[in-house]
MARTOR-912268 format. One record per residue: residue in one letter; x, y, z of N, C-alpha, C, O, CB in turn. Coordinates in steps of 0.05 Angstrom, whole numbers, plus 5000, padded with zeros to 4 digits. Glycine has a CB too. Layout:
N
   aa    n_x    n_y    n_z   ca_x   ca_y   ca_z    c_x    c_y    c_z    o_x    o_y    o_z   cb_x   cb_y   cb_z
    A      X      Y      Z      X      Y      Z      X      Y      Z      X      Y      Z      X      Y      Z
...
This chain:
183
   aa    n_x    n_y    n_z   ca_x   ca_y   ca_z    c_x    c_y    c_z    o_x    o_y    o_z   cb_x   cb_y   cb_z
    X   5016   4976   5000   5000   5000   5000   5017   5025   5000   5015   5046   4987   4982   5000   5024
    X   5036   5017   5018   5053   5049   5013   5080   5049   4998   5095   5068   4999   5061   5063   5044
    X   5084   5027   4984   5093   5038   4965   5074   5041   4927   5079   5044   4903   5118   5022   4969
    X   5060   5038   4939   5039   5053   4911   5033   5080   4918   5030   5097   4900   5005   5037   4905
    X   5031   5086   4941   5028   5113   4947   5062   5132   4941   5061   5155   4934   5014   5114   4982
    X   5079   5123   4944   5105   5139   4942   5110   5137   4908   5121   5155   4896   5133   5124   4963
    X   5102   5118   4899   5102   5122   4865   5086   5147   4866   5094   5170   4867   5086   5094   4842
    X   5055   5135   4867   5042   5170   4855   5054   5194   4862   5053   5214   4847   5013   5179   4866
    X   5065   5194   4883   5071   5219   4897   5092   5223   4886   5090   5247   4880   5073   5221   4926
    X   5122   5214   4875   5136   5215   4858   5131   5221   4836   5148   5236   4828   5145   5201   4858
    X   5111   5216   4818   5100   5216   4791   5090   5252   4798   5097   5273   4786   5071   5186   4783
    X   5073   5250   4817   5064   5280   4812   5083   5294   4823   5079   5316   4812   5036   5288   4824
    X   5101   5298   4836   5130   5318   4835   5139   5326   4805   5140   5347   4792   5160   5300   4850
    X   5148   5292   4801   5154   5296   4777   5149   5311   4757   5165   5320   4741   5153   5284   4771
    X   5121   5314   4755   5107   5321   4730   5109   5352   4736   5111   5366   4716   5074   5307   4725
    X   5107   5365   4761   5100   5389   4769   5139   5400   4771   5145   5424   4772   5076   5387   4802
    X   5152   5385   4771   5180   5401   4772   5186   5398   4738   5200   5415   4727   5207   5384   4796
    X   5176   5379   4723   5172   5382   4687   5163   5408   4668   5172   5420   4649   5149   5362   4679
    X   5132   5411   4693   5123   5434   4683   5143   5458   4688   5156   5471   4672   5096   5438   4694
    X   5140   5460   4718   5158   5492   4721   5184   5485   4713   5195   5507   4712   5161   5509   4755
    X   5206   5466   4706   5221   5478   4682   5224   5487   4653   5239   5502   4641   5232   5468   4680
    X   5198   5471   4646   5186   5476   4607   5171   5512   4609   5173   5528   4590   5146   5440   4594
    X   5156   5518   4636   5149   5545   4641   5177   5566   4645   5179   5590   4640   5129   5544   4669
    X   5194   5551   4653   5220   5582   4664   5237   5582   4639   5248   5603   4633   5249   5575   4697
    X   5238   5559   4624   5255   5556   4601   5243   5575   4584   5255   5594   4574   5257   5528   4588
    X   5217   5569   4579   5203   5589   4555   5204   5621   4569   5217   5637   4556   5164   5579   4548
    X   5198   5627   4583   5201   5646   4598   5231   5663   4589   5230   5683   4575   5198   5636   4627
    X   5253   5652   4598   5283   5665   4597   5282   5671   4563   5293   5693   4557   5315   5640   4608
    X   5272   5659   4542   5280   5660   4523   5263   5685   4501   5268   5690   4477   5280   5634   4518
    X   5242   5697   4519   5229   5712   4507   5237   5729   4496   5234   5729   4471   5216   5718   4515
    X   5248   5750   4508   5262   5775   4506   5294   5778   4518   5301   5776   4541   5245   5795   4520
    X   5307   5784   4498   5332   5785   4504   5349   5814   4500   5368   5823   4513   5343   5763   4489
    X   5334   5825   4477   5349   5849   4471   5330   5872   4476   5309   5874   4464   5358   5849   4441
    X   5340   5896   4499   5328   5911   4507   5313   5928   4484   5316   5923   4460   5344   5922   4524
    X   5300   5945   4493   5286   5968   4470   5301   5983   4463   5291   5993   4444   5264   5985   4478
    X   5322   5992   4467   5338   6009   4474   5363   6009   4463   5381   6024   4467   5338   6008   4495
    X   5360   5975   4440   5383   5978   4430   5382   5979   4398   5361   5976   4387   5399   5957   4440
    X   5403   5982   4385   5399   5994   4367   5415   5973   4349   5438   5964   4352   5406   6022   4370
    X   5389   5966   4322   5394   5942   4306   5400   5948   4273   5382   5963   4265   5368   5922   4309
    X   5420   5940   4253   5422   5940   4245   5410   5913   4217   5415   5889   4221   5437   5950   4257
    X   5396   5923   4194   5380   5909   4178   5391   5910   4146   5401   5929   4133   5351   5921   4182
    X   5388   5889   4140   5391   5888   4098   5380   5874   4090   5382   5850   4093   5417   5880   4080
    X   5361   5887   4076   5348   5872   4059   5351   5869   4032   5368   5883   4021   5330   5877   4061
    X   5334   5847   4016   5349   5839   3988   5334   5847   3972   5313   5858   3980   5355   5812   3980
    X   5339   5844   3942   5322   5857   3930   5295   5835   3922   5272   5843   3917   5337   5872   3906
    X   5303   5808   3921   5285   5795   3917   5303   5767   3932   5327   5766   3938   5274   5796   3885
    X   5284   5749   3937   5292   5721   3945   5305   5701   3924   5308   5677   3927   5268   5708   3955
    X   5311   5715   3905   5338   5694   3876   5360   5692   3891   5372   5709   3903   5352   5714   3839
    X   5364   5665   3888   5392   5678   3892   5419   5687   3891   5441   5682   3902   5394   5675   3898
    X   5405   5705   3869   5430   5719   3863   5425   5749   3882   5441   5761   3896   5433   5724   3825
    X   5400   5754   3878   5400   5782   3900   5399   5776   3933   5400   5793   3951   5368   5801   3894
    X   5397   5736   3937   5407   5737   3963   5439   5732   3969   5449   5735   3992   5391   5718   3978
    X   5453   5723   3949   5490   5734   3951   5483   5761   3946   5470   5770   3964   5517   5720   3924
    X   5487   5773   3933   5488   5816   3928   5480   5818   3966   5496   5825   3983   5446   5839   3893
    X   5449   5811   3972   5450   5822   4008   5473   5814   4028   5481   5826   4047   5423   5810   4024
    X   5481   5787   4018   5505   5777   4041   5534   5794   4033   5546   5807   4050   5512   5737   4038
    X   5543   5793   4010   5556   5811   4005   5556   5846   4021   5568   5857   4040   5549   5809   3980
    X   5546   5849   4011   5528   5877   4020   5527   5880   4046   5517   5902   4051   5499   5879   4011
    X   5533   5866   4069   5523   5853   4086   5554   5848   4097   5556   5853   4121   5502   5828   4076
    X   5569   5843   4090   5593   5833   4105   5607   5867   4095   5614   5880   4114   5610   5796   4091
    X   5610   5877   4073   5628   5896   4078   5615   5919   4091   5631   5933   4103   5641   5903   4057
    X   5587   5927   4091   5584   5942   4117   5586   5931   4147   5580   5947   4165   5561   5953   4115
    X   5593   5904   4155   5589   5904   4177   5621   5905   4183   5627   5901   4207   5570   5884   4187
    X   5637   5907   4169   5669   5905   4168   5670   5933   4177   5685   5937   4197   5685   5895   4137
    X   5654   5962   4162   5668   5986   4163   5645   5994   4195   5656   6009   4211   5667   6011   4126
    X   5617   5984   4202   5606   5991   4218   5624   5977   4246   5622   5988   4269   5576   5985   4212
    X   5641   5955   4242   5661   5948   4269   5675   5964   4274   5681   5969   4297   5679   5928   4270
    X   5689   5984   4243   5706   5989   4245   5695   6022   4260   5707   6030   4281   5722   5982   4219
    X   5677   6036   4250   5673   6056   4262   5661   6058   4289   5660   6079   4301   5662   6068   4248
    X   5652   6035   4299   5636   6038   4328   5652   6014   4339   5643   5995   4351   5597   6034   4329
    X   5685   6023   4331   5691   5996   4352   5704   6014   4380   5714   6001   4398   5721   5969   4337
    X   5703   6044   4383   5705   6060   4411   5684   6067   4422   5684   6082   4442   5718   6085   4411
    X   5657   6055   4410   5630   6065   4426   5628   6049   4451   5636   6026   4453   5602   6060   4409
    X   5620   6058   4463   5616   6047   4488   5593   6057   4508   5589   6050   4531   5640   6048   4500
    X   5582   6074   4495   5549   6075   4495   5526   6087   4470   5534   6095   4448   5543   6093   4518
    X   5500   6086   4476   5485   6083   4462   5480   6110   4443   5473   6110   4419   5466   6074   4475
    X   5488   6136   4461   5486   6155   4455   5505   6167   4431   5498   6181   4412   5486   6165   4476
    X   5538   6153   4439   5554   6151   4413   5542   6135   4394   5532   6147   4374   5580   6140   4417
    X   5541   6116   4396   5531   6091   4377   5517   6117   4354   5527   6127   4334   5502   6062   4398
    X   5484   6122   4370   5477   6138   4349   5489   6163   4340   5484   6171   4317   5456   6143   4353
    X   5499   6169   4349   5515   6200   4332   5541   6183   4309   5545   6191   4286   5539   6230   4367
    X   5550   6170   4317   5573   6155   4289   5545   6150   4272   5536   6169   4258   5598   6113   4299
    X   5535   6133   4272   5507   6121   4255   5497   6143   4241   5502   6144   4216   5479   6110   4275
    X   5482   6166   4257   5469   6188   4251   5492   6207   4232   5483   6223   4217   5457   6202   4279
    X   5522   6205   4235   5539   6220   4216   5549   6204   4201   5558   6217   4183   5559   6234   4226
    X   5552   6180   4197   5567   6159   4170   5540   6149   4155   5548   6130   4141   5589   6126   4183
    X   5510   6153   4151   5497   6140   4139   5499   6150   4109   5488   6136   4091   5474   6140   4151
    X   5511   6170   4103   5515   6178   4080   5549   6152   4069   5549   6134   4053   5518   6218   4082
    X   5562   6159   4080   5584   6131   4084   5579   6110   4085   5592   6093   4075   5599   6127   4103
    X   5558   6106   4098   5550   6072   4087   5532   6069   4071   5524   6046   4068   5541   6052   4106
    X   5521   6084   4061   5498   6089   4023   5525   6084   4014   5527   6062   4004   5475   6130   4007
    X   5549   6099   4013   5571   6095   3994   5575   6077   3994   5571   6067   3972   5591   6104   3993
    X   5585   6061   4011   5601   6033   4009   5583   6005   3995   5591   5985   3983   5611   6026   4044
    X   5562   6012   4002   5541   5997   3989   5537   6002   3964   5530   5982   3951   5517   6000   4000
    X   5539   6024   3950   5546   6033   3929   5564   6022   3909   5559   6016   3885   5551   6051   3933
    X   5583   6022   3921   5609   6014   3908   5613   5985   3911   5626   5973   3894   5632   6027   3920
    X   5599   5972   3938   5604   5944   3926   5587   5935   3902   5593   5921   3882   5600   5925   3948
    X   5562   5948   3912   5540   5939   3884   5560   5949   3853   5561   5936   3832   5500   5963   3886
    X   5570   5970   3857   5583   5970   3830   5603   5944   3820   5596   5927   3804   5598   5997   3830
    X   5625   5944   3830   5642   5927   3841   5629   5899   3833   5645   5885   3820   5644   5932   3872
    X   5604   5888   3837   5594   5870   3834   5574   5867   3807   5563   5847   3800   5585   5866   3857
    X   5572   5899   3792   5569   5908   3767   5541   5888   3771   5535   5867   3759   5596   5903   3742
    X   5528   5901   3789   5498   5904   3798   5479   5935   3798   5486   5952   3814   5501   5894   3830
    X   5460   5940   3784   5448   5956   3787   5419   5955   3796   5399   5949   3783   5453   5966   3769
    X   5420   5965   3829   5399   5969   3843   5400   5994   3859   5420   6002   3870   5395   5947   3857
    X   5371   6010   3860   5364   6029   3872   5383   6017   3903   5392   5995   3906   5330   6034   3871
    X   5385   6040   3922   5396   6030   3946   5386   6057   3976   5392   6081   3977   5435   6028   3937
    X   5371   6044   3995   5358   6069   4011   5369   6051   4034   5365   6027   4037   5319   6079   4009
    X   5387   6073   4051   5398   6067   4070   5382   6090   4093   5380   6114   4089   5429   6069   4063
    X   5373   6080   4111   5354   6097   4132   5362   6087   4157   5367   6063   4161   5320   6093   4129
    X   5366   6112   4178   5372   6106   4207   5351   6116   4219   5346   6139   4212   5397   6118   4219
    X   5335   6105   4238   5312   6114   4251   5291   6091   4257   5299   6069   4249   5300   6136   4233
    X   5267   6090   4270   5251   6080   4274   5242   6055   4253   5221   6064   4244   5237   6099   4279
    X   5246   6032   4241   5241   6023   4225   5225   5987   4237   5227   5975   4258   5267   6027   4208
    X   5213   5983   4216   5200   5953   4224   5220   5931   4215   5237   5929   4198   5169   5946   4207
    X   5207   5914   4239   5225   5883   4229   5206   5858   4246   5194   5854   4267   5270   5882   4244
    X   5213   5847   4225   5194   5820   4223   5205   5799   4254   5227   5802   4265   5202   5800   4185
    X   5190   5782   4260   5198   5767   4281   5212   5751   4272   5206   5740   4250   5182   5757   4296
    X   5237   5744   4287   5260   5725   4283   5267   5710   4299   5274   5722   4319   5279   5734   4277
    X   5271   5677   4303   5275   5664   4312   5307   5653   4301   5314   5646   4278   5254   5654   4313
    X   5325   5656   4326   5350   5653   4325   5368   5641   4355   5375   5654   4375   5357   5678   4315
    X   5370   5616   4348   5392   5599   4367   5366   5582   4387   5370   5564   4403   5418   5626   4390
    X   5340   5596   4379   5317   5585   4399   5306   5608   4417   5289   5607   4434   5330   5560   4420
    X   5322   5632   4408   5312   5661   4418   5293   5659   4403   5294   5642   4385   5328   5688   4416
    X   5264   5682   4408   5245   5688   4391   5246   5727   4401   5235   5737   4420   5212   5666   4397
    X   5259   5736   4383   5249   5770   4372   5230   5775   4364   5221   5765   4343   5260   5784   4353
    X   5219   5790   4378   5182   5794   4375   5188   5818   4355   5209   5831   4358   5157   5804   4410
    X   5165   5826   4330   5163   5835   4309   5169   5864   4324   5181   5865   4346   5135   5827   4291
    X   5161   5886   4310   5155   5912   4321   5179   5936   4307   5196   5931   4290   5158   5909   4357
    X   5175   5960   4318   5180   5980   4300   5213   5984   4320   5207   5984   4344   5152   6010   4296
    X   5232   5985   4317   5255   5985   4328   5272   6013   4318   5262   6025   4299   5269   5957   4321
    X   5298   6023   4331   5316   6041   4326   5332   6022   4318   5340   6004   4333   5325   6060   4346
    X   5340   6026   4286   5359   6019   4261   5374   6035   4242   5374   6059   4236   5347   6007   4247
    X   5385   6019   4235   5406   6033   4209   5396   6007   4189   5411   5987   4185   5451   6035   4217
    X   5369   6010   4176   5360   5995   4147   5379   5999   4132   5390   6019   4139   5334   6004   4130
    X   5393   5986   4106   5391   5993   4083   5376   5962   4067   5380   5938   4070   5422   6005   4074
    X   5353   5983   4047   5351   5959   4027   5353   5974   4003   5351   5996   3993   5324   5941   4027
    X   5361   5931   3993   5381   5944   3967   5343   5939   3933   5322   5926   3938   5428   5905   3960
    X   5347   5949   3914   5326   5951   3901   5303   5949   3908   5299   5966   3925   5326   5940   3887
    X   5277   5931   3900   5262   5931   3909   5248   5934   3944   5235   5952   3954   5261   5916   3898
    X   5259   5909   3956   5262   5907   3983   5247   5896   3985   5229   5903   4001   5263   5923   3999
    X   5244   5867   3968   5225   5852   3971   5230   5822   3976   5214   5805   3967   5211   5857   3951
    X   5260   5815   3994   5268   5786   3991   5274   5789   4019   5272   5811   4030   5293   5773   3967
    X   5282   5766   4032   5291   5760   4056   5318   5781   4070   5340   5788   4062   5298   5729   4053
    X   5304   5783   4091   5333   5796   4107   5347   5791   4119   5344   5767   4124   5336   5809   4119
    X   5374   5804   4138   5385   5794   4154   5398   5816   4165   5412   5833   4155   5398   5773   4147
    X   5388   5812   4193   5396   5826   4219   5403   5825   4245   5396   5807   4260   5384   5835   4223
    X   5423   5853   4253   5430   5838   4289   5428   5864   4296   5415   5883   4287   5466   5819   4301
    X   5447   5860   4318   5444   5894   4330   5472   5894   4338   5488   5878   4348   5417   5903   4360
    X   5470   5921   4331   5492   5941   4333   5505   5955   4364   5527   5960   4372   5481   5963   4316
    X   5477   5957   4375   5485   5964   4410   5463   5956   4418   5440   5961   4411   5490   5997   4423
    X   5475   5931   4447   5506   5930   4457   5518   5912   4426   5503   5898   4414   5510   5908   4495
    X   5540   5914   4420   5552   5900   4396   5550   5875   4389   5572   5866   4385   5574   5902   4397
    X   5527   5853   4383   5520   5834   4386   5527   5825   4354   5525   5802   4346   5493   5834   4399
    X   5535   5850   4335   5541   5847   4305   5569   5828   4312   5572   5804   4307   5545   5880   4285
    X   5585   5841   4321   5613   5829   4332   5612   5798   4339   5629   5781   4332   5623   5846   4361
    X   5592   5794   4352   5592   5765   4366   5580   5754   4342   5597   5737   4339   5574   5758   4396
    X   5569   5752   4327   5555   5735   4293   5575   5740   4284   5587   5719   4284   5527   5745   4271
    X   5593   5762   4271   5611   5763   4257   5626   5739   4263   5637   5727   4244   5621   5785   4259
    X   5630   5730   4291   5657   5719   4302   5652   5690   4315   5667   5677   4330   5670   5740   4326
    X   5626   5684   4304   5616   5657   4326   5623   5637   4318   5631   5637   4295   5587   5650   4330
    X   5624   5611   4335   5636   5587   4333   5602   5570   4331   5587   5565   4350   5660   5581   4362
    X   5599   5564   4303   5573   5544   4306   5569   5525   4321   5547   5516   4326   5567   5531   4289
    X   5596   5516   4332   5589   5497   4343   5586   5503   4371   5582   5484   4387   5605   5477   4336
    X   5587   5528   4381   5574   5531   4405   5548   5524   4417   5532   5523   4399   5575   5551   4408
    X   5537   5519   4440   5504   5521   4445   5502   5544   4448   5516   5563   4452   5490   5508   4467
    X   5464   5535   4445   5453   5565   4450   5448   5577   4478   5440   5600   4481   5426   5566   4438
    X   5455   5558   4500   5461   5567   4525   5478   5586   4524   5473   5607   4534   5468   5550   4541
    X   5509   5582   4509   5533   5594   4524   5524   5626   4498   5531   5649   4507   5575   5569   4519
    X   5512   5624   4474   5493   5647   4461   5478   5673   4485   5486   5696   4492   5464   5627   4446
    X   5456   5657   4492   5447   5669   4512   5461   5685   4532   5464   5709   4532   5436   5653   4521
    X   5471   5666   4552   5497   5676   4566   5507   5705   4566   5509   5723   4583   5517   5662   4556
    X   5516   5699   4528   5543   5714   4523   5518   5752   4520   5523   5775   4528   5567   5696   4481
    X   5488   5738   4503   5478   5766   4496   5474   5785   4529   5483   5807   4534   5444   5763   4476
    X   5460   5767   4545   5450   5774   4587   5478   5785   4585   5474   5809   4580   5443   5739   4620
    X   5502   5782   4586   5525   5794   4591   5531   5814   4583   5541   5829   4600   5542   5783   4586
    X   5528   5825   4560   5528   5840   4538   5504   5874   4549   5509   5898   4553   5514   5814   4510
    X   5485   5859   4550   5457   5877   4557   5464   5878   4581   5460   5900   4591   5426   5865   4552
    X   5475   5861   4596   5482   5873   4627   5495   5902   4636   5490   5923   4648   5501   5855   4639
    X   5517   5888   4621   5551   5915   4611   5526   5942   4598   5532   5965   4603   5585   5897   4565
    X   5512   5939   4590   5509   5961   4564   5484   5986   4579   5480   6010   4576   5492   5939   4528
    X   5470   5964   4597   5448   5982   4600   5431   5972   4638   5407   5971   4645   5424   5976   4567
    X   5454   5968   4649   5454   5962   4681   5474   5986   4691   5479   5988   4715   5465   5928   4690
């Protein structure tokens, strides 16, 4: 008799220490990147892919000259004033690679309030909504994008990641990051 009673009673622990870890897990993973930080976006001109190489392209040499100019920022307020004075500098460089790549597409590079779609990444979920960015899309602006953020410097850590990391030591690294940046 009593050990049928220490099974159930085991079984329902169990099930109830199952739940509140599947509840705290979903929970930590909701929101990771404050409001407050500031994301960088490219979009393609269409989903071919030839205009999704032109966005990755496009895509790696601005994030080469955006390291290179916000690699003394160290808050948000710089962040935007470099951003807010090189956006004419990075229409150029985008420019010139599209030439370079003897591609001709319209090209609108915009810093300010802009939308972005929800993204799921490493098992994070980025909820949709209107964010502070530095867009550029290249022609139409009608193919898939790809984006991170710029402050706290989370471009740096994609630039530089080891796939074969988990998405724990991910997590980790962004809470660390947003800690430094805005605690």
């Amino acid at each position: 008799m009593k050990g049928g009673f220490i099974i159930k009673k085991t079984i329902i622990i169990g099930t109830i220490i199952l739940i509140l870890v599947s509840l705290l897990n979903n929970v930590s993973e909701e929101v990771i990147i404050p409001k407050s930080a500031i994301r960088f976006r490219v979009i393609a001109n269409s989903n071919s892919t030839f205009d999704q190489n032109i966005k990755l392209k496009v895509r790696d040499n601005l994030q080469k000259q955006m390291n290179s100019v916000l690699k003394e920022s160290d808050s948000i307020e710089t962040s935007r004033n470099i951003l807010k004075n090189n956006t004419l500098l990075f229409e150029e460089n985008v420019n010139n690679t599209l030439k370079n790549l003897n591609v001709k597409q319209k090209v609108d590079v915009n810093y300010g309030m802009n939308y972005f779609p929800e993204k799921v990444y490493k098992g994070v979920t980025y909820k949709k909504g209107n964010y502070e960015s530095l867009v550029v899309k290249l022609g139409e602006g009608k193919g898939d994008n790809w984006w991170c953020v710029l402050f706290p410097p989370l471009c740096l850590l994609e630039a530089e990641e080891d796939e074969a990391k988990e998405k724990v030591e991910y997590k980790f690294f962004v809470k660390e990051l947003i800690d430094k940046y805005f605690k």
